[in-house]
Backbone as CSV, one residue per row, in Angstrom:
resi,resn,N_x,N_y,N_z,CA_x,CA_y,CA_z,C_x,C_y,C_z
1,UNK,3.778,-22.324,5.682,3.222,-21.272,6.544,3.954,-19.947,6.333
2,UNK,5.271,-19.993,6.050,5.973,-18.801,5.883,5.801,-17.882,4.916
3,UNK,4.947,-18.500,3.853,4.347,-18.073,2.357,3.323,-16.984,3.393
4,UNK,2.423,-17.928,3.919,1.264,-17.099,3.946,0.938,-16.099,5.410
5,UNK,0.850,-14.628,4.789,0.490,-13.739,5.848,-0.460,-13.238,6.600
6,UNK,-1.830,-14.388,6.117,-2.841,-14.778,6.857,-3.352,-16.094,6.781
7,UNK,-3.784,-16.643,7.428,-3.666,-18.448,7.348,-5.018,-18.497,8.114
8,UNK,-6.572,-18.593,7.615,-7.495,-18.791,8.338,-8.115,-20.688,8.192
9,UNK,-8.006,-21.382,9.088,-8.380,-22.454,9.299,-9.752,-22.838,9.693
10,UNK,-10.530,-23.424,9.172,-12.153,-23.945,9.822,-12.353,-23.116,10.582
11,UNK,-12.362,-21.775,10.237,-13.195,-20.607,10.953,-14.799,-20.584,11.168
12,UNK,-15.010,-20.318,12.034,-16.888,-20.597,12.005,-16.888,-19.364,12.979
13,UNK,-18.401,-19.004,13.602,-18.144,-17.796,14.103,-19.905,-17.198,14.449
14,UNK,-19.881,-17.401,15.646,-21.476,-17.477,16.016,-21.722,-16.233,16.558
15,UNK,-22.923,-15.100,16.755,-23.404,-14.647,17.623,-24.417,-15.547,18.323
16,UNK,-24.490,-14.787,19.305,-26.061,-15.184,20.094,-27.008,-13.945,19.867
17,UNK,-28.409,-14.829,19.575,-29.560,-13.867,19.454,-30.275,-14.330,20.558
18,UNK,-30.543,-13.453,21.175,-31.601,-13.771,22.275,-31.270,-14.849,23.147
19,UNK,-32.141,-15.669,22.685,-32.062,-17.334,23.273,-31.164,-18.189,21.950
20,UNK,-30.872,-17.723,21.175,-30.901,-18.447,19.778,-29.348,-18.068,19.362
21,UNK,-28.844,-18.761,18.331,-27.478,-18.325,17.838,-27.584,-18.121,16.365
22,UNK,-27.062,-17.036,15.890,-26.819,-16.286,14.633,-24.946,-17.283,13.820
23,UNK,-25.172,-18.252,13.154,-23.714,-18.909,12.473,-23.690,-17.699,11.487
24,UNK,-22.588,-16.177,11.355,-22.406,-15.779,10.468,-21.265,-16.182,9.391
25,UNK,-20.155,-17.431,9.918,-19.259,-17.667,9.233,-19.313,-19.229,9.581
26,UNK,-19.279,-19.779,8.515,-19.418,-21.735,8.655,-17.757,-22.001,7.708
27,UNK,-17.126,-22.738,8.465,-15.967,-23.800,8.105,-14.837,-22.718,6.880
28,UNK,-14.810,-21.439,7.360,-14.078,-20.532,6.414,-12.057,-21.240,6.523
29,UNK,-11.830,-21.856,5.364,-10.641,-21.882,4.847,-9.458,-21.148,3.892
30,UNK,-8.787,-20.318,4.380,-8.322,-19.276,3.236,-7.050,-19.044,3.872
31,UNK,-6.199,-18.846,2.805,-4.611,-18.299,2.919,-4.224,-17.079,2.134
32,UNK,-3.693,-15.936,2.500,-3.273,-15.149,2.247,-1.948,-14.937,1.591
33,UNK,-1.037,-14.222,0.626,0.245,-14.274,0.262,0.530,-12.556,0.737
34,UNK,1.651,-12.335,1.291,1.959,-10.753,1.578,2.015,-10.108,-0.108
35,UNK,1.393,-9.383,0.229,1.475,-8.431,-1.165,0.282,-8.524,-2.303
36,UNK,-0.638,-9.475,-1.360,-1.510,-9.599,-2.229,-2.426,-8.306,-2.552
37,UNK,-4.185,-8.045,-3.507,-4.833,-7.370,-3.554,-5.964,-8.079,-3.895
38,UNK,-6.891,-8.170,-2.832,-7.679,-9.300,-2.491,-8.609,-8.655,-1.964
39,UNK,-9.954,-8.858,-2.791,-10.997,-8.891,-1.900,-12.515,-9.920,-1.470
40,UNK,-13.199,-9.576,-0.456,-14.362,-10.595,0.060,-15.574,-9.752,-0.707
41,UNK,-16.056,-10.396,-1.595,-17.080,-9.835,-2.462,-18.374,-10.714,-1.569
42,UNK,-19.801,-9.983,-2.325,-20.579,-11.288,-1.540,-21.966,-9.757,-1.067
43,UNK,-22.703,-10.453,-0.887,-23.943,-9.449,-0.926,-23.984,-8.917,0.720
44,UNK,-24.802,-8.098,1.215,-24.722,-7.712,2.493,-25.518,-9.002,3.858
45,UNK,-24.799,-9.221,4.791,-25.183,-10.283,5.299,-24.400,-12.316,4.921
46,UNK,-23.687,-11.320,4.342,-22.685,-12.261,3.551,-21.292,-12.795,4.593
47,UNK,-20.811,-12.129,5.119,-19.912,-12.621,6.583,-18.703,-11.920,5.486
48,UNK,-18.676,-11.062,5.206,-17.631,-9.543,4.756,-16.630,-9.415,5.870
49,UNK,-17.424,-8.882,6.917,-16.978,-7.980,7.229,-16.577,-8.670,9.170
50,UNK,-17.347,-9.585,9.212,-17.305,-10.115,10.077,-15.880,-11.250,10.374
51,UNK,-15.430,-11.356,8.670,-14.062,-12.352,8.283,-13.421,-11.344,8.433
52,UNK,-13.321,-9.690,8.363,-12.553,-8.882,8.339,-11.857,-8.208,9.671
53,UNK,-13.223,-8.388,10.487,-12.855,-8.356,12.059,-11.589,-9.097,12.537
54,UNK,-12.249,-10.129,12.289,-10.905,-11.553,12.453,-9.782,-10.958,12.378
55,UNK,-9.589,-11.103,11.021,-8.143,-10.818,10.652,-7.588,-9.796,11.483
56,UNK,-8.602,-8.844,11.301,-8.152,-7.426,11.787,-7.639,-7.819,13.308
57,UNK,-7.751,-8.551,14.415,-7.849,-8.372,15.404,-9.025,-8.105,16.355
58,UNK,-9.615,-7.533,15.993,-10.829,-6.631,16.409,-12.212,-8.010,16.922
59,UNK,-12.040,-9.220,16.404,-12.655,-10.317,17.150,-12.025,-11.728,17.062
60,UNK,-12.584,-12.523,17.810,-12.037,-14.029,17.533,-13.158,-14.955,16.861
61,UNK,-12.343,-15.957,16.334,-13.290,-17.055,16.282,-13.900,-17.754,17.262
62,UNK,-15.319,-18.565,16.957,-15.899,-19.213,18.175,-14.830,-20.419,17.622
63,UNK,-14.860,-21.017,16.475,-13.809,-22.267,16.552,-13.184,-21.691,15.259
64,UNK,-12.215,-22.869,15.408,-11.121,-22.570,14.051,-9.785,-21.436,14.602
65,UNK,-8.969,-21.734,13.898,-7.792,-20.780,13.936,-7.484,-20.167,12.839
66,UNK,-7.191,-18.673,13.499,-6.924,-17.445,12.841,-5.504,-17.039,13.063
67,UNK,-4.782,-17.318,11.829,-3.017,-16.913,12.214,-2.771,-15.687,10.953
68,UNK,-2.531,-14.877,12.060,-2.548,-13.089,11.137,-0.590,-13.304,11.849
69,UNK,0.081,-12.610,10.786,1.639,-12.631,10.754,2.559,-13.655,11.733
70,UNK,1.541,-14.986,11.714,1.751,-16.290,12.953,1.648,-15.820,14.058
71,UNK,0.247,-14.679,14.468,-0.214,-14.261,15.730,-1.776,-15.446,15.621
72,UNK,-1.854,-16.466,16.310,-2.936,-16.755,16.596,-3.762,-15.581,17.523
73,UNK,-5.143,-14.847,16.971,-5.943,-14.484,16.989,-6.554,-15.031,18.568
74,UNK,-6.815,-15.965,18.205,-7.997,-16.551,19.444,-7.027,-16.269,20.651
75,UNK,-5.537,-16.537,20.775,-4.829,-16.695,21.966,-4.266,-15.440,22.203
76,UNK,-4.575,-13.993,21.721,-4.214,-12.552,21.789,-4.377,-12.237,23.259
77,UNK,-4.139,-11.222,24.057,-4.566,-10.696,25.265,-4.956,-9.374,23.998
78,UNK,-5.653,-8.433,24.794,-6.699,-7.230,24.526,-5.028,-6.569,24.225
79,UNK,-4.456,-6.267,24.693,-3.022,-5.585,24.984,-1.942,-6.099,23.743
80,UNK,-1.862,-6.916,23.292,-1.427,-8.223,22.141,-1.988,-7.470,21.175
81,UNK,-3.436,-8.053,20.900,-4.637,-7.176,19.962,-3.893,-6.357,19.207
82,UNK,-4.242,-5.044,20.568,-3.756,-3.848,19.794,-2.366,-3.693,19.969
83,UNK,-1.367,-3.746,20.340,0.012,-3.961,19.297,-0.417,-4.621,18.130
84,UNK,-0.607,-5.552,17.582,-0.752,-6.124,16.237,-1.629,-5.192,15.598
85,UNK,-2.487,-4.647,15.843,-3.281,-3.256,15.009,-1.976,-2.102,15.016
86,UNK,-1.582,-1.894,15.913,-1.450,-0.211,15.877,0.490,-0.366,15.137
87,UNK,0.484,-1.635,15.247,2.035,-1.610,14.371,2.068,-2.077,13.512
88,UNK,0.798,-3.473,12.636,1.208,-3.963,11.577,-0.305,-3.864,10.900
89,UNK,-1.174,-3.764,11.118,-2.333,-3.538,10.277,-3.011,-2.003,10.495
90,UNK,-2.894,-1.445,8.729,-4.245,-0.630,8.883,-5.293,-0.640,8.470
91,UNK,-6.271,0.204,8.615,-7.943,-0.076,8.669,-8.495,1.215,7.712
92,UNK,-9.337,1.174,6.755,-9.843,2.048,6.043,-11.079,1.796,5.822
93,UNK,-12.191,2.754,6.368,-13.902,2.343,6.313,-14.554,3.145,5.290
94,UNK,-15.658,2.603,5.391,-16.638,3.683,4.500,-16.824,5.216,4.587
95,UNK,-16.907,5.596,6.285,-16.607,6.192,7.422,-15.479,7.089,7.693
96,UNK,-15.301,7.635,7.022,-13.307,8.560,7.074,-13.166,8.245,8.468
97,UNK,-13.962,8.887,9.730,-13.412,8.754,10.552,-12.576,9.725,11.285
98,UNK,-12.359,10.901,10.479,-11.149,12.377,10.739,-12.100,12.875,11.944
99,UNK,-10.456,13.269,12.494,-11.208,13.999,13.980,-11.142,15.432,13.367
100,UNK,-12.690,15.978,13.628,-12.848,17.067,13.106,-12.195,18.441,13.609
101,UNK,-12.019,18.011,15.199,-11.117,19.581,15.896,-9.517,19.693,14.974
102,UNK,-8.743,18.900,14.676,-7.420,18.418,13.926,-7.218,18.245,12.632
103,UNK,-6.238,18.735,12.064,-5.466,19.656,10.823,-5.809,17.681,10.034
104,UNK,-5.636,17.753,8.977,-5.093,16.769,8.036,-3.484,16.206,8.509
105,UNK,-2.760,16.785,8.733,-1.634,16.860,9.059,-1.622,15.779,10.707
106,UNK,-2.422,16.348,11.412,-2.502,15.721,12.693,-3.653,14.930,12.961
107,UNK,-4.402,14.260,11.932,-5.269,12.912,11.743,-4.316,12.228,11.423
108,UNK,-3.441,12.683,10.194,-2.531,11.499,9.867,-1.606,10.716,11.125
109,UNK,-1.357,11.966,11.479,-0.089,11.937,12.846,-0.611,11.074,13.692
110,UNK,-1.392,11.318,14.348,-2.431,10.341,15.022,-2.163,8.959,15.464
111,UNK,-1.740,8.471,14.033,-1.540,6.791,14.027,-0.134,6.173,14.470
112,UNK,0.643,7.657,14.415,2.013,7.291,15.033,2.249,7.541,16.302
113,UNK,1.431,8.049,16.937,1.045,9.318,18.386,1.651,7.503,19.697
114,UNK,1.062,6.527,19.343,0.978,5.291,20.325,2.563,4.412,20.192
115,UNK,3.032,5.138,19.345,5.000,4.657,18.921,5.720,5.416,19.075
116,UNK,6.887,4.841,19.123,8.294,5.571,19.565,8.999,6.334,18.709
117,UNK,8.296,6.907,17.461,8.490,8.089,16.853,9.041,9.151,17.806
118,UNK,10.028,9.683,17.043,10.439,11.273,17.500,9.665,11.989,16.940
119,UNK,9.411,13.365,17.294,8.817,14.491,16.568,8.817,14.413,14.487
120,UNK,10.701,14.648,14.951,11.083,14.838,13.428,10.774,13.311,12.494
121,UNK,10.750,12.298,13.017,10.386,10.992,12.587,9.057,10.971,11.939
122,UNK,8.525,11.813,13.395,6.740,12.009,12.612,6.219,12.321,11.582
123,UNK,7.174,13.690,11.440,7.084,14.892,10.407,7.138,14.221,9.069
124,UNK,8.316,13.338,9.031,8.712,12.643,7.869,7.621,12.018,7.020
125,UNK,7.861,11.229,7.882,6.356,9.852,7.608,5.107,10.648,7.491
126,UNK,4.745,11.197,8.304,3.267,11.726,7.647,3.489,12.526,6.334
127,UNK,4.364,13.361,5.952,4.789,14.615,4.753,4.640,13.427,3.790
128,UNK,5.401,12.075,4.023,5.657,11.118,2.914,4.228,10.388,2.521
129,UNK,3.536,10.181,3.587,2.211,9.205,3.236,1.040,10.599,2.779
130,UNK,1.320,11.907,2.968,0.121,12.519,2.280,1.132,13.175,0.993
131,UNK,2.179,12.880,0.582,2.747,13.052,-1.194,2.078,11.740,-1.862
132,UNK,1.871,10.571,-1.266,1.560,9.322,-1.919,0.198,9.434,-2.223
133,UNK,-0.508,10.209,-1.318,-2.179,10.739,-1.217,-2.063,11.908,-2.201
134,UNK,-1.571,12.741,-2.645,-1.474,14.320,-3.255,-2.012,15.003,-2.566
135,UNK,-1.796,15.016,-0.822,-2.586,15.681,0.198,-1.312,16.623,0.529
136,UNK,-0.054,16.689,-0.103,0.893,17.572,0.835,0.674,19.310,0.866
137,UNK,-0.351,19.908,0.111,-0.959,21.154,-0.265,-2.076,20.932,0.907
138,UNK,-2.166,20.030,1.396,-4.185,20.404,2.331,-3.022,20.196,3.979
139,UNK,-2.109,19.720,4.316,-1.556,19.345,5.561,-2.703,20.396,6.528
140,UNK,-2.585,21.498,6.153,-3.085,22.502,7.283,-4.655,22.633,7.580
141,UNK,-5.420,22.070,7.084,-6.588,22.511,6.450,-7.468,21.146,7.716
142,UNK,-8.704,21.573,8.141,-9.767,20.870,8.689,-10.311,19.970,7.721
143,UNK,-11.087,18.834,8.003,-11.754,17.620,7.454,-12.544,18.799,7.307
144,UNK,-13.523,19.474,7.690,-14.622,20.301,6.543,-13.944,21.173,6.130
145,UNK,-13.249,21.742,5.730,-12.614,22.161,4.468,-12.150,21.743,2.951
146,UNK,-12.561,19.945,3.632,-11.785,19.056,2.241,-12.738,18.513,1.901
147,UNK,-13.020,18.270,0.307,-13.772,17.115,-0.317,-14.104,15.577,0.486
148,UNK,-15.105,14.879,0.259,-15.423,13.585,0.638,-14.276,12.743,0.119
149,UNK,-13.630,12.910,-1.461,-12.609,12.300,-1.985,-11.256,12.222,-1.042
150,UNK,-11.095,13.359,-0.985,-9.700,14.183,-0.018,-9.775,13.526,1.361
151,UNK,-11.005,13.441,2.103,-11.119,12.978,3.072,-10.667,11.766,3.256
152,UNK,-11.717,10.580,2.198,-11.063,9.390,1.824,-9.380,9.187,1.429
153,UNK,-8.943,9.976,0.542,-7.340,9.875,0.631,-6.727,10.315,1.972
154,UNK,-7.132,11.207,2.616,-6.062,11.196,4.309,-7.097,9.885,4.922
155,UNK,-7.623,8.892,5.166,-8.319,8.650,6.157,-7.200,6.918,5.291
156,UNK,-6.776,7.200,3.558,-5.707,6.253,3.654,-4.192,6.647,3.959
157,UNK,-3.787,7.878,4.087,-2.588,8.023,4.450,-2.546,8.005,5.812
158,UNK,-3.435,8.116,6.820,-3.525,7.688,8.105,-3.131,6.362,8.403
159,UNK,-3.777,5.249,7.298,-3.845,4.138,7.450,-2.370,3.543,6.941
160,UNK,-1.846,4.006,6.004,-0.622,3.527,5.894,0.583,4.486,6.273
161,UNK,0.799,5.340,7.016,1.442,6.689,8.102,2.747,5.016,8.257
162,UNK,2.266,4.292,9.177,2.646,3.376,9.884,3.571,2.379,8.719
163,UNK,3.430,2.275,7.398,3.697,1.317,6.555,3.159,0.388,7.204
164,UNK,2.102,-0.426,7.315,1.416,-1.909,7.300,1.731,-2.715,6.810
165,UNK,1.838,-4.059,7.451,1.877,-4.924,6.672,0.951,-5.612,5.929
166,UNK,-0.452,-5.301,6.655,-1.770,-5.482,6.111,-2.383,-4.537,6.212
167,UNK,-3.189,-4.015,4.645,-4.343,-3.130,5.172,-6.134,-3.818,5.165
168,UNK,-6.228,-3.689,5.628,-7.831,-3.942,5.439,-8.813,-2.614,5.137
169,UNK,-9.754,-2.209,4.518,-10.305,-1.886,3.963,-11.928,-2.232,3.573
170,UNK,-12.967,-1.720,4.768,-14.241,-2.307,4.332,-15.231,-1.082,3.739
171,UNK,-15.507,-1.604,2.433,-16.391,-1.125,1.758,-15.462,0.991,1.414
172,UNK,-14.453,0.842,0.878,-13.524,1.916,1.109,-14.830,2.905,0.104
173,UNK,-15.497,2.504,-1.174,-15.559,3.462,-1.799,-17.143,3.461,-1.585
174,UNK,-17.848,3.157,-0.867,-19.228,3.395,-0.689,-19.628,4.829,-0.454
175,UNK,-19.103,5.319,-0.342,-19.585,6.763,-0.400,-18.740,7.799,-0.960
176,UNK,-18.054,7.083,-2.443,-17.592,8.020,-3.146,-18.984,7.645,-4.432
177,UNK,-17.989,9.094,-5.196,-18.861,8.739,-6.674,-17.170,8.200,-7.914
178,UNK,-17.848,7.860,-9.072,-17.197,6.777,-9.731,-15.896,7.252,-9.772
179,UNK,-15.380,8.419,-10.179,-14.393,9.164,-10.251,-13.559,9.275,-9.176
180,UNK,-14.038,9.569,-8.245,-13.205,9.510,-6.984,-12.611,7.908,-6.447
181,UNK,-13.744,7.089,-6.925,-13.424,5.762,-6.649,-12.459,5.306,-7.518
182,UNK,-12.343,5.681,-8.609,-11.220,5.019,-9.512,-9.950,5.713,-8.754
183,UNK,-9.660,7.039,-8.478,-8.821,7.842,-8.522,-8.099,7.154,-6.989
184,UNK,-9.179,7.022,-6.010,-8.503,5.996,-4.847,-7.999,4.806,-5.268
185,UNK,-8.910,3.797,-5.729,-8.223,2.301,-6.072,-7.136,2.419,-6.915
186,UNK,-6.372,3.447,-7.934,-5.298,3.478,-8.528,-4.393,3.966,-7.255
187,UNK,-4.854,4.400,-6.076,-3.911,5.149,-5.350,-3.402,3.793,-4.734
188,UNK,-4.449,3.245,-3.981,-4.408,2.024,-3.474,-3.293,0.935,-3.955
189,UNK,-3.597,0.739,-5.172,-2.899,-0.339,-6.308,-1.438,-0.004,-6.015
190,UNK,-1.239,1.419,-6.286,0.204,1.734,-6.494,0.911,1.696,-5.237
191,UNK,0.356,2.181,-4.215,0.686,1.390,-2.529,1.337,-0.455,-2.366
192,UNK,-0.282,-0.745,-3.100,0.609,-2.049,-3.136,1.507,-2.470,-3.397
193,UNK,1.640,-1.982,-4.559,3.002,-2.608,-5.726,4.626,-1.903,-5.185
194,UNK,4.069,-1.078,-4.934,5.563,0.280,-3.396,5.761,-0.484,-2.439
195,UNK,4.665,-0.619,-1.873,5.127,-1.232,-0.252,5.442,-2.723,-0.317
196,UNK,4.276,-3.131,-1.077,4.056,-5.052,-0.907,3.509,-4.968,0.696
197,UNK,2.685,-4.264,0.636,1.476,-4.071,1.656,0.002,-5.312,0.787
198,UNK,-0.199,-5.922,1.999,-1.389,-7.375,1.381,-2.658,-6.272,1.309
199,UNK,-3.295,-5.979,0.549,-4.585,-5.243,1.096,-5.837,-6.266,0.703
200,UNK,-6.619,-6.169,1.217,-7.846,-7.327,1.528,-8.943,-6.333,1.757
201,UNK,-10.208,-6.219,0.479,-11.001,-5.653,1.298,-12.854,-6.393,1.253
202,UNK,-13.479,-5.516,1.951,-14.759,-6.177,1.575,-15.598,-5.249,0.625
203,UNK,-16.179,-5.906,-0.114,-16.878,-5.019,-1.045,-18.143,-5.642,-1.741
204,UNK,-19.395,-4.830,-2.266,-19.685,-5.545,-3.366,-20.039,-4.449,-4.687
205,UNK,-18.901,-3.758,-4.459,-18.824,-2.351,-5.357,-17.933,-3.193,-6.930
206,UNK,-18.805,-2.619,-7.917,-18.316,-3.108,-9.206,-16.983,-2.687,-9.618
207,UNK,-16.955,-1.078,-9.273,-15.762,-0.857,-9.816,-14.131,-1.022,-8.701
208,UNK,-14.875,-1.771,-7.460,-13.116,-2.165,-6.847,-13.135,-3.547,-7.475
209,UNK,-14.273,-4.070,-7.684,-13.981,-5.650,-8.108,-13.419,-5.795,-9.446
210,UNK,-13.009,-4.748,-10.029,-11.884,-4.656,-11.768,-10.671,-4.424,-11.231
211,UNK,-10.066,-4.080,-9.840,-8.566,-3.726,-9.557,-8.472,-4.694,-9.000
212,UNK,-9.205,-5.779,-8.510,-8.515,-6.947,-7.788,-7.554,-8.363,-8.142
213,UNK,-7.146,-8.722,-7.993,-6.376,-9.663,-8.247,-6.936,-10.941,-7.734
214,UNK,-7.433,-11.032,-6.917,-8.167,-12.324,-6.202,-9.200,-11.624,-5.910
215,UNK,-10.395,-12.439,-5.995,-12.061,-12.353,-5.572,-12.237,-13.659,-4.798
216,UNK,-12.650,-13.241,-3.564,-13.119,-14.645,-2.455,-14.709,-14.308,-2.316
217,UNK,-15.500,-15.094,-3.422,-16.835,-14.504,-3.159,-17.612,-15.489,-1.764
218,UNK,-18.254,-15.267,-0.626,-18.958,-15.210,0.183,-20.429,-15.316,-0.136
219,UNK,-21.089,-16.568,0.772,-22.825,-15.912,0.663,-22.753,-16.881,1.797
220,UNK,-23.405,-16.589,2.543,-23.979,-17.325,3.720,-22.904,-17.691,4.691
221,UNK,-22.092,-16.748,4.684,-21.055,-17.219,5.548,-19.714,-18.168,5.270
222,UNK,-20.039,-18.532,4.083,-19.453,-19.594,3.428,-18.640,-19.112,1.983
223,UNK,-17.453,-19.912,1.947,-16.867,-19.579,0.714,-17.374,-20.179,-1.005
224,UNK,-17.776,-19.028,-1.560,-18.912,-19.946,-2.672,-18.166,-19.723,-3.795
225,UNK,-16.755,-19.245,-3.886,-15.761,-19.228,-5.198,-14.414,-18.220,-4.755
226,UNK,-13.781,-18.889,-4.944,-12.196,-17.839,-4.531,-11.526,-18.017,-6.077
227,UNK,-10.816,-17.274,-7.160,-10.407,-16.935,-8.189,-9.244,-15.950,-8.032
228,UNK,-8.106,-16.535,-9.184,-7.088,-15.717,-8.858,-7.837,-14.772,-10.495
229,UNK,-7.485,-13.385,-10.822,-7.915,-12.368,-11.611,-6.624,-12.061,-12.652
230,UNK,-6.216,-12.452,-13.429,-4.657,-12.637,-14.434,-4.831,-10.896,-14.644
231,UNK,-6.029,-10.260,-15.206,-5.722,-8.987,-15.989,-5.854,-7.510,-14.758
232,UNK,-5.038,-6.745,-15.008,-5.042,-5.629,-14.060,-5.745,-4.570,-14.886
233,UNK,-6.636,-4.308,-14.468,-7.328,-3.323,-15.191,-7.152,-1.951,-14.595
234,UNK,-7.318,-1.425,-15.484,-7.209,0.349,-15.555,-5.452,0.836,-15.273
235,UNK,-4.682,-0.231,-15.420,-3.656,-0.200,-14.631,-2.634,-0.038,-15.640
């Protein structure tokens, strides 16, 4: 257990429709290693993103156990939850997400705003996570002032401000174009290999599925091939 920094057991995972129940995840088994670069491939309707919740905190299983840094999931209080988000996992969407009234500088800040950061503590850590972004020239500047790319790089130095121990990441490059997407997933990669941050994301984008190291492909809720990936490409 000490190996692994996510440990999902006979996960299953129902909505209710109406009168009726929606199974988006059936008997999901999977272990995580810290430092991994891992993602849930799998077509839309595939239980992506819904395995990503999990982990994330953000839902429980109807059965099965979910052990994120040996936090069982199902047994969280709302208050639990988010400590385990706002100190050891970050989150990166399709979606930047930047609050538009606030500098680059103070989106990033943002994520430290709920911790016991000092001022000058702040300063640090954010200056350091937008040099890792090549955002330390935009600090001052509004989300419409910056590229969709730019956006996407602060909306990851937000996400790792905090150093994470997990990031999650759904569907990060869906609304870039190819260039920008390579230029993130090398940013990404090199995070990993710095921090030994696990990043896990969902995708069914061609070009994140060449930086991964593990592919857990998904269809129906179900695990239909998990593969470790030997060659690092573009890397």
């Amino acid at each position: 257990m000490e190996n692994h920094i996510i440990s999902l057991k006979n996960i299953t995972k129902r909505f209710k429709v109406g009168e009726g129940e929606f199974t988006a995840l059936k008997d999901i088994n999977l272990e995580f290693k810290k430092g991994e670069f891992a993602g849930l491939v799998g077509p839309s309707g595939s239980g992506k993103t819904t395995l990503l919740n999990i982990i994330g905190s953000l839902d429980s299983p109807t059965e099965g156990q979910a052990l994120v840094m040996g936090n069982d999931i199902s047994k969280l209080s709302h208050k639990e939850s988010a400590q385990l988000r706002n100190h050891h996992i970050g989150f990166i969407f399709q979606v930047y997400n930047l609050l538009p009234v606030y500098t680059v500088y103070e989106n990033v800040e943002f994520a430290l705003l709920l911790q016991n950061y000092t001022k000058t503590e702040r300063k640090k850590m954010v200056m350091e996570a937008l040099e890792w972004v090549g955002l330390t020239d935009m600090a001052d500047k509004k989300p419409d002032k910056i590229s969709g790319g730019e956006g996407q790089r602060v909306a990851i130095a937000r996400a790792m401000v905090k150093r994470p121990e997990i990031l999650i990441a759904d569907e990060p490059t869906a609304n870039l174009d190819a260039e920008n997407a390579h230029i993130i997933l090398k940013m990404m990669k090199k995070l990993n290999k710095e921090l030994n941050t696990t990043f896990l994301f969902s995708t069914h984008d061609e070009k994140v599925m060449k930086y991964l190291n593990r592919m857990v492909s998904l269809r129906d809720g179900s695990v239909e091939k998990d593969e470790i990936i030997a060659k690092e490409a573009y890397m």
